[in-house]
C-alpha positions as CSV (number, residue, x, y, z in Angstrom):
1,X,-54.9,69.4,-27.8
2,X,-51.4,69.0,-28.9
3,X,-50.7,66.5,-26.4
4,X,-53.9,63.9,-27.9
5,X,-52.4,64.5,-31.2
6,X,-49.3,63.8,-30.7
7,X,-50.7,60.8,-28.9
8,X,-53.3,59.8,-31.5
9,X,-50.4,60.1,-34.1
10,X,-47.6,58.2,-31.8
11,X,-45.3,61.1,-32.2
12,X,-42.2,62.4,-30.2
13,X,-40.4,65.5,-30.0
14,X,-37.5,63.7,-31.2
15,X,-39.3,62.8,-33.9
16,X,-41.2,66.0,-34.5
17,X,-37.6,68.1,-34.3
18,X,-36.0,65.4,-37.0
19,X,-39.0,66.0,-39.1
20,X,-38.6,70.2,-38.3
21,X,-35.0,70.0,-39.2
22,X,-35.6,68.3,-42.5
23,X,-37.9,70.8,-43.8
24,X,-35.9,74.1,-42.7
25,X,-32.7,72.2,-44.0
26,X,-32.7,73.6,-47.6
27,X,-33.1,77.2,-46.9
28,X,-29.4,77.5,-44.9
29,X,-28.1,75.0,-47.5
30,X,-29.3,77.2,-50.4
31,X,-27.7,80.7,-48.4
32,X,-24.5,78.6,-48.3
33,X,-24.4,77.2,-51.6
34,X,-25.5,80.8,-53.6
35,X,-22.7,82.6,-51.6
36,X,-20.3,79.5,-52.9
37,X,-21.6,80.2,-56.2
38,X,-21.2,83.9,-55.7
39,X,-17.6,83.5,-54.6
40,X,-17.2,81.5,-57.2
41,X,-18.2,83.6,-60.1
42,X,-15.8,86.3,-58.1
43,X,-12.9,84.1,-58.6
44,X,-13.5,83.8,-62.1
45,X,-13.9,87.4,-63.0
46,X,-10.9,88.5,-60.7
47,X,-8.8,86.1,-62.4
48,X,-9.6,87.7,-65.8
49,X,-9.1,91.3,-64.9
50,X,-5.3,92.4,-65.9
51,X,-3.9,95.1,-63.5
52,X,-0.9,98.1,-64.2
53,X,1.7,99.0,-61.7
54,X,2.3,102.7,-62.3
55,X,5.2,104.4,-60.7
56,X,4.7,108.2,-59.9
57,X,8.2,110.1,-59.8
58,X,7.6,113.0,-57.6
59,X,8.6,116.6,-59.2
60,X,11.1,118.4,-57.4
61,X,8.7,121.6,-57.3
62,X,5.7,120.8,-55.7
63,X,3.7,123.6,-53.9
64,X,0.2,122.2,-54.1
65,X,-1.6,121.3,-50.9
66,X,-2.9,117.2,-50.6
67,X,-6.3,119.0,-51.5
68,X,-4.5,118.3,-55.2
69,X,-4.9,114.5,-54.4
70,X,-7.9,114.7,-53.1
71,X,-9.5,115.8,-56.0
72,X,-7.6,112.8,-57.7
73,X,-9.6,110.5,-55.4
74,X,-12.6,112.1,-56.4
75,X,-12.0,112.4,-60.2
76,X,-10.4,108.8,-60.6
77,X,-10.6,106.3,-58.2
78,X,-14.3,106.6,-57.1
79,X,-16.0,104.9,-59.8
80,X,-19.8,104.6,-58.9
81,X,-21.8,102.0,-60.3
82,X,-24.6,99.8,-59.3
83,X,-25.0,96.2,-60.0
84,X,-28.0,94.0,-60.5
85,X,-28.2,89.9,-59.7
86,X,-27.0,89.4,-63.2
87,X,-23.9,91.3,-62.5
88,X,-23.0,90.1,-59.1
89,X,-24.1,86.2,-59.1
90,X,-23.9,85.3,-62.8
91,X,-20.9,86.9,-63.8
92,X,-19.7,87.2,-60.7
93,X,-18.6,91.3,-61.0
94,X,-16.9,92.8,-58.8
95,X,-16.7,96.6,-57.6
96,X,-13.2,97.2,-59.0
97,X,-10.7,98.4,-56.4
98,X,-7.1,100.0,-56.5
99,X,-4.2,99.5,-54.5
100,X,-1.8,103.2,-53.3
101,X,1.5,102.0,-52.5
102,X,4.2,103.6,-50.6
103,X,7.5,101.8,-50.3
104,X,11.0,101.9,-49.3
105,X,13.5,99.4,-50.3
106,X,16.8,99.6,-49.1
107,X,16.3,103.5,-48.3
108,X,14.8,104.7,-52.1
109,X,11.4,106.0,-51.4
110,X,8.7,105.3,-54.1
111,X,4.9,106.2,-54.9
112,X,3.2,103.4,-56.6
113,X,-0.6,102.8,-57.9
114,X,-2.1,99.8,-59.0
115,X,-5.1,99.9,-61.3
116,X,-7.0,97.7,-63.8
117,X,-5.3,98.9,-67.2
118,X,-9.4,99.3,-68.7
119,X,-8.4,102.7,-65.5
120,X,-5.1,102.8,-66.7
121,X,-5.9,106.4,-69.0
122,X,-7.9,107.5,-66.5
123,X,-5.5,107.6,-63.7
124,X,-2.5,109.0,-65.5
125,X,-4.7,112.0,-66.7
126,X,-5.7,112.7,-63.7
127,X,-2.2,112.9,-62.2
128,X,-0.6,114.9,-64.7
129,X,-4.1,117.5,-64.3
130,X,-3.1,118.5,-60.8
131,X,0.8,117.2,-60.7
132,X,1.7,118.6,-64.7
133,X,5.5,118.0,-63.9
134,X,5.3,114.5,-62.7
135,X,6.5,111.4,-64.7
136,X,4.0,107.8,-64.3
137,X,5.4,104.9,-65.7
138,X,4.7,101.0,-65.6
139,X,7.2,99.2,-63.8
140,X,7.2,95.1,-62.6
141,X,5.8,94.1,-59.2
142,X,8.3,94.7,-56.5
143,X,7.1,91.9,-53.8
144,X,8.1,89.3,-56.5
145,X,11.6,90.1,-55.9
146,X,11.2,88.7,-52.3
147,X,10.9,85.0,-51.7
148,X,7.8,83.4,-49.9
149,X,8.3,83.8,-46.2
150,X,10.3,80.3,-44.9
151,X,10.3,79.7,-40.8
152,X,15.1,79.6,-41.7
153,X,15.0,81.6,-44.5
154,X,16.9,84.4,-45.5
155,X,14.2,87.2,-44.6
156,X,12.5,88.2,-41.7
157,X,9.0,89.1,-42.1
158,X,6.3,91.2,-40.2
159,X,3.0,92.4,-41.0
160,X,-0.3,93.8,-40.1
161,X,-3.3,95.9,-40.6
162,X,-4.7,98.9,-39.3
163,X,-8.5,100.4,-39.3
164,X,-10.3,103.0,-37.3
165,X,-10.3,102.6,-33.6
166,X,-13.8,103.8,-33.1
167,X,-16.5,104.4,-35.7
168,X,-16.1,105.1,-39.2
169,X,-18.2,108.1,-39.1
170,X,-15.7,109.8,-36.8
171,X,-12.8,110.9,-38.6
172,X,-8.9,111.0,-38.3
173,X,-7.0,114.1,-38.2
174,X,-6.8,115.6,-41.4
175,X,-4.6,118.3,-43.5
176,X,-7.3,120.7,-42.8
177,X,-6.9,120.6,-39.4
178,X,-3.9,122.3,-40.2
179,X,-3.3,125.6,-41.1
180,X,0.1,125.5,-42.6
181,X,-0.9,123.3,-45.2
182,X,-2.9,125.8,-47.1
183,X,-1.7,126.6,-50.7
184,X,-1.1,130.0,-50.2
185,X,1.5,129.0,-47.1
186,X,4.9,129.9,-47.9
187,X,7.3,126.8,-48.4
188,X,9.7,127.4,-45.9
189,X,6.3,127.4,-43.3
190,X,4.2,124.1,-44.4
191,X,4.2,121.4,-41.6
192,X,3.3,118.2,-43.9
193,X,1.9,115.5,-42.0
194,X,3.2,112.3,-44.3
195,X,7.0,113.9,-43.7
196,X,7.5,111.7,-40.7
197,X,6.5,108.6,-42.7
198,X,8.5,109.5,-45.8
199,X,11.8,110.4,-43.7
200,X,11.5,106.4,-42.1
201,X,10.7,105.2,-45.3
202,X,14.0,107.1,-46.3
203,X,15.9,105.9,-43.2
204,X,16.5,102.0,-43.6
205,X,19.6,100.5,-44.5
206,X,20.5,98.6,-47.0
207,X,18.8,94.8,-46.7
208,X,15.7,96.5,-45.1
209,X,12.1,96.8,-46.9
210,X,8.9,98.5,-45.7
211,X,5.6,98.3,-47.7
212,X,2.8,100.2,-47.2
213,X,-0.3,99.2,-49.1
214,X,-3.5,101.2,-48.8
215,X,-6.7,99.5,-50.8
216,X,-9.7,101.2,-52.0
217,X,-12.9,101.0,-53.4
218,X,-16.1,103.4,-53.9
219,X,-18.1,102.6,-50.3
220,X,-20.9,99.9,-50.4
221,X,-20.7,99.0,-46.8
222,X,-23.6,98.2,-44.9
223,X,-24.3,99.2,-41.4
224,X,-26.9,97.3,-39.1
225,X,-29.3,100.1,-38.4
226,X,-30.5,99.5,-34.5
227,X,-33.8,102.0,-34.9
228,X,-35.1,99.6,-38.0
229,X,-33.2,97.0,-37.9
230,X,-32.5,96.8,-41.3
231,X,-29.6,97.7,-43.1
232,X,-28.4,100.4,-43.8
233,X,-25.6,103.0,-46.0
234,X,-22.7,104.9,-44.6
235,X,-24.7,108.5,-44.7
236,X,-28.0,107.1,-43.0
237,X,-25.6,105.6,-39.9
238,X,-23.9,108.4,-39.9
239,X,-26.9,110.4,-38.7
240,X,-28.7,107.8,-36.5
241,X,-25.0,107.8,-35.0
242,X,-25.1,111.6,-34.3
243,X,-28.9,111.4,-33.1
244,X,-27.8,108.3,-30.0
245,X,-24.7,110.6,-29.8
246,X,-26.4,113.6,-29.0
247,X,-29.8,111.6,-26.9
248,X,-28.6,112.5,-23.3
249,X,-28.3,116.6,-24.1
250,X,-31.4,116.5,-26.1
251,X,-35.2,116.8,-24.9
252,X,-38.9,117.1,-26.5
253,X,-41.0,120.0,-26.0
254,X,-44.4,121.3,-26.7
255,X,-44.8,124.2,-28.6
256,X,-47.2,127.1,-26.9
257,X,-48.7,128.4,-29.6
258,X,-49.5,124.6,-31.2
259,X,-50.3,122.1,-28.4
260,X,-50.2,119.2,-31.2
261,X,-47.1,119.8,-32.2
262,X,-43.7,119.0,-30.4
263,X,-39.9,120.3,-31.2
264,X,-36.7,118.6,-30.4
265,X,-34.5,121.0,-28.6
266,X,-30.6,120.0,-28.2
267,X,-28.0,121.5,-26.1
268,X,-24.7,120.5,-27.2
269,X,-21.8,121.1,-24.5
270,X,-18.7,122.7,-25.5
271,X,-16.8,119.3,-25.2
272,X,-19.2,117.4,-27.7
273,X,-19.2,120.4,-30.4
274,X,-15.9,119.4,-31.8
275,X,-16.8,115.7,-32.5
276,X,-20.1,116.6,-33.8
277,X,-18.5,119.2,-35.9
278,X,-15.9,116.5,-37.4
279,X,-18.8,113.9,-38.1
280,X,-21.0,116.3,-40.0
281,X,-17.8,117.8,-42.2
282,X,-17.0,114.5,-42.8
283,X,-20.3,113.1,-43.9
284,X,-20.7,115.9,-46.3
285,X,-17.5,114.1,-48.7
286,X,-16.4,110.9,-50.9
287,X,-16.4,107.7,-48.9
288,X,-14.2,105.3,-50.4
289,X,-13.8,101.8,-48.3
290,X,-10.4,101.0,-47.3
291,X,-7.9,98.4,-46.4
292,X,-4.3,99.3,-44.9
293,X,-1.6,96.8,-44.7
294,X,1.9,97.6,-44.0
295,X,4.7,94.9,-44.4
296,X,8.4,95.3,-42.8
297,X,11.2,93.1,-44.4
298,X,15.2,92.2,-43.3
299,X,17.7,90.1,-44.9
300,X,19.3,88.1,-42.3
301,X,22.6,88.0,-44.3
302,X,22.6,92.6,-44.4
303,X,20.8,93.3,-41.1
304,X,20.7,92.1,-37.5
305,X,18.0,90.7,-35.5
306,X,17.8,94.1,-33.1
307,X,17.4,96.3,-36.5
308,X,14.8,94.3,-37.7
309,X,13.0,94.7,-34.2
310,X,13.4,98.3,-34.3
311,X,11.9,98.1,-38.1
312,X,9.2,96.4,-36.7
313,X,8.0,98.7,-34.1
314,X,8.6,101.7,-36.1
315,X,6.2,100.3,-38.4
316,X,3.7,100.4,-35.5
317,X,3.6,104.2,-35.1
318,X,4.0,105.5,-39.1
319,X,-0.4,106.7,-38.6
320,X,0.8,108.3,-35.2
321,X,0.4,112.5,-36.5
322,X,-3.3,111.6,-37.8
323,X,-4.7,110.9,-34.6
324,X,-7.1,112.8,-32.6
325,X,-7.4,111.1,-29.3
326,X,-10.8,112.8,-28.6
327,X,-12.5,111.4,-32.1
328,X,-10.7,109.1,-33.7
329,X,-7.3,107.1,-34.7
330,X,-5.7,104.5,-37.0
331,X,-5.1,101.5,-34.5
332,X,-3.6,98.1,-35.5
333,X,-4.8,94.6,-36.0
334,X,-3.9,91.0,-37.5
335,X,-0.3,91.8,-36.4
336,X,2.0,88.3,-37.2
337,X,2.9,87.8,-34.2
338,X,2.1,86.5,-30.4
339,X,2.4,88.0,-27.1
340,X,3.4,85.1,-25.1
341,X,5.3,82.2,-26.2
342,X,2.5,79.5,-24.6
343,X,-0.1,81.1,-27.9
344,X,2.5,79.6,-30.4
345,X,4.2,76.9,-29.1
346,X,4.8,74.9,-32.6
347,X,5.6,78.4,-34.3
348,X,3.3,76.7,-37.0
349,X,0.3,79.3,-36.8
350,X,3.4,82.3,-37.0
351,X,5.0,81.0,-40.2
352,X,1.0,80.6,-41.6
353,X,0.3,84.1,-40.6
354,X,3.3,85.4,-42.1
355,X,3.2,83.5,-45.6
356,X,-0.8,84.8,-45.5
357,X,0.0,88.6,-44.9
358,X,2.9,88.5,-47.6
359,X,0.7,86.8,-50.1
360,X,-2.0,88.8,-49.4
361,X,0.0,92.1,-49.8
362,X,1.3,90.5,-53.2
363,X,-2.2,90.0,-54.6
364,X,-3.2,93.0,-53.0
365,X,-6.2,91.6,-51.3
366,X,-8.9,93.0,-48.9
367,X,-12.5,93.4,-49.9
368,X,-12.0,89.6,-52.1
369,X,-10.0,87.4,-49.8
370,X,-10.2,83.5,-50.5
371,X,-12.7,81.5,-49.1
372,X,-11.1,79.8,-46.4
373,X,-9.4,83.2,-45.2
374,X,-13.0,84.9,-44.7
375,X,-13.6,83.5,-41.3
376,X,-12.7,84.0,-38.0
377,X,-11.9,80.7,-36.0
378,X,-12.0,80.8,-32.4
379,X,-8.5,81.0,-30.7
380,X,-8.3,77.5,-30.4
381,X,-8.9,76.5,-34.2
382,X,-6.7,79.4,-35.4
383,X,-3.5,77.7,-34.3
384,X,-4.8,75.1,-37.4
385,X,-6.6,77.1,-39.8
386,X,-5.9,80.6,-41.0
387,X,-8.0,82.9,-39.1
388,X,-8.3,86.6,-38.8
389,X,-10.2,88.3,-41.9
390,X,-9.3,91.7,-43.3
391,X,-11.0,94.3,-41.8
392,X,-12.6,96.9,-44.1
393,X,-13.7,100.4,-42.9
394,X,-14.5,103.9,-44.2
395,X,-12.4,106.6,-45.1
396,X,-13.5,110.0,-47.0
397,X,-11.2,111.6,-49.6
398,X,-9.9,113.8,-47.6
399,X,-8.4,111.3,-45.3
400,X,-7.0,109.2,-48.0
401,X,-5.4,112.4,-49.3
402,X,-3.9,113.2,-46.1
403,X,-2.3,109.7,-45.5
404,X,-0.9,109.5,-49.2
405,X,-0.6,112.5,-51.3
406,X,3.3,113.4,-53.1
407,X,5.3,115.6,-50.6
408,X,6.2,118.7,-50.9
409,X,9.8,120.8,-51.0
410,X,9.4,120.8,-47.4
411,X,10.1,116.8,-47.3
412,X,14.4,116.9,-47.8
413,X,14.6,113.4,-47.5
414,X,18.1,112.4,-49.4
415,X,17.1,109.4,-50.4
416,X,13.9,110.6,-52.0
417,X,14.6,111.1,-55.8
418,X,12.5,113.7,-57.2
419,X,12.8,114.4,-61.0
420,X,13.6,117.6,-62.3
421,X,10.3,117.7,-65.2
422,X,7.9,115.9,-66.8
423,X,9.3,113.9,-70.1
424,X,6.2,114.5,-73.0
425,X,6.3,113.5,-76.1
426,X,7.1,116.2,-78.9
427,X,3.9,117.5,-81.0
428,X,2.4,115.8,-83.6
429,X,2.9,119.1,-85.6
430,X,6.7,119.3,-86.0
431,X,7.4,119.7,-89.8
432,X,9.9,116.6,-91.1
């Protein structure tokens, strides 16, 4: 039947695919051009949004536990909201995210937040609720003291990004996984995991710089769900994960006493309990979505090329005490740099990658990155076009708090300046 009408009506397939094309043409052409339009309307409303750099000076007497900062995470930084097609497409809206900064330059060890100012109040409050003694203050932005990167400039520079090895439902190690961090611990006793990151941060010499950037946002990641195939939240992936987890040590069984009815019997082994146990204590928390970038800097005039090398691959193992080999870890990507020398011969894609990551840290950009840095180009291409796009996963609050929270007394770092109390202003109530 086809045949005679394709016959009767002196068609080809040629013909008939042209034709095919034509008509199904518009509907990837409108995808494209509403996500242009989308992306555009982003641009706009990023541009507009004015941002705070708030210092934190760590008091000398902290004895709180990270669980302190966690409730920070909660309280300020996790700001739920839903937003409809006039939000997201016409004014172009964004979730609004913050950057947690910790930095060392030339050996001085600093906390830093970045927040829209409209957050501004919210933060500080927050800080000086579970940290009464600490002292926030705006300050200018420290990467625009460093020039952009240039292939025989004065600065070495090397970057990259981490995210969760496996899964985002499976958790790194956390402060709870360790018993002398409870608040109750005497001092002298308290094994605080960031105290290995804060003493390198302390360590550099002078002409040395290491910035570590972690971005956040309240968690709207999708998951592709493979039992419905549609898409789906963190919490609902979460427990189809645990279900395909669990499918070889589980069975279905008939009750006795109810022949219709069936029950799902599982037998967990001693090895699988603790992941299990870590996914479903995890689940039960804040999600925020997350971006880590860490940044390593050397003046070529102050330091040699062998300390910059050793800068660099110290940088590689500050997440090292927060992994749990058996459920999860904080592994690196998007590093600027190329294993063998054949990948880069032109050095041109290096000094790209470079002037990318340090512009990117400087704008601090993850979830929003420009348009032409948002794809992945095949090895080939990337030597021409920037390539590699962030990588966001999933972190709960209690992770975030254990990879950034103010050390306590137990950190002696020299070069970490603590301040003795908080400076408030005097009452309103003081007779003239």
């Amino acid at each position: 039947m086809i045949q005679d009408f394709l016959l009767q009506h002196n068609f080809n397939l040629i013909q008939i695919l042209i034709v095919t094309i034509g008509y199904l043409m518009p509907i990837p052409l409108s995808i494209a051009a509403l996500r242009l339009w989308h992306h555009y309307r982003q641009e706009n409303f990023i541009v507009g949004i004015k941002w705070a750099l708030l210092e934190v000076q760590v008091p000398r007497d902290v004895i709180k536990s990270p669980a302190a900062m966690e409730l920070i995470f909660s309280n300020a930084f996790y700001q739920k909201s839903m937003k409809g097609f006039w939000e997201q497409y016409i004014q172009g809206a964004p979730w609004f995210w913050f950057s947690l900064e910790m930095v060392s330059i030339d050996g001085n060890v600093h906390f830093f937040i970045r927040t829209p100012t409209r957050m501004r109040d919210l933060v500080e409050t927050q800080i000086y609720a579970q940290y009464p003694q600490a002292k926030v203050v705006e300050v200018d932005d420290y990467t625009l003291h460093i020039p952009q990167y240039k292939k025989n400039g004065d600065w070495d520079v090397w970057g990259c990004e981490f995210n969760k090895l496996h899964e985002d439902f499976l958790p790194i190690r956390t402060y709870r996984d360790m018993e002398e961090m409870d608040s109750g611990t005497k001092e002298e006793y308290k094994i605080d995991p960031i105290t290995p990151t804060i003493e390198l941060l302390g360590s550099l010499p002078r002409g040395q710089q290491l910035w570590i950037q972690i971005i956040i946002r309240q968690n709207i990641k999708q998951y592709h769900s493979h039992h419905t195939g549609k898409h789906v939240d963190f919490y609902q992936a979460a427990q189809e994960f645990m279900i395909d987890y669990l499918k070889p040590y589980s069975r279905t069984q008939k009750y006795e006493s109810s022949p219709n009815e069936f029950g799902f019997d599982v037998r967990t082994p001693d090895p699988v309990k603790p992941v299990i146990k870590a996914i479903t204590d995890n689940v039960g928390l804040i999600h925020f979505d997350c971006g880590i970038r860490v940044i390593a800097l050397s003046n070529k005039k102050l330091c040699t090329d062998e300390q910059f090398n050793n800068l660099r691959r110290a940088s590689r193992l500050i997440w090292r005490q927060y992994a749990q080999p058996n459920i999860n870890e904080l592994n690196r990507i998007n590093s600027t740099q190329f294993d063998a020398p054949w990948s880069d011969p032109t050095g041109l894609a290096l000094t790209k990658y470079k002037k990318r990551s340090l512009d990117f840290y400087r704008m601090r950009t993850f979830f929003h990155p420009p348009i032409q840095y948002s794809i992945d180009y095949p090895r080939l291409l990337a030597s021409f076009f920037p390539s590699g796009s962030p990588k966001i996963f999933v972190m709960s609050s209690r992770e975030l708090a254990t990879i950034f929270h103010f050390p306590g007394m137990v950190s002696e770092t020299p070069s970490f300046k603590r301040i003795e109390s908080k400076i408030a202003k005097p009452p309103s109530n003081l007779p003239i």
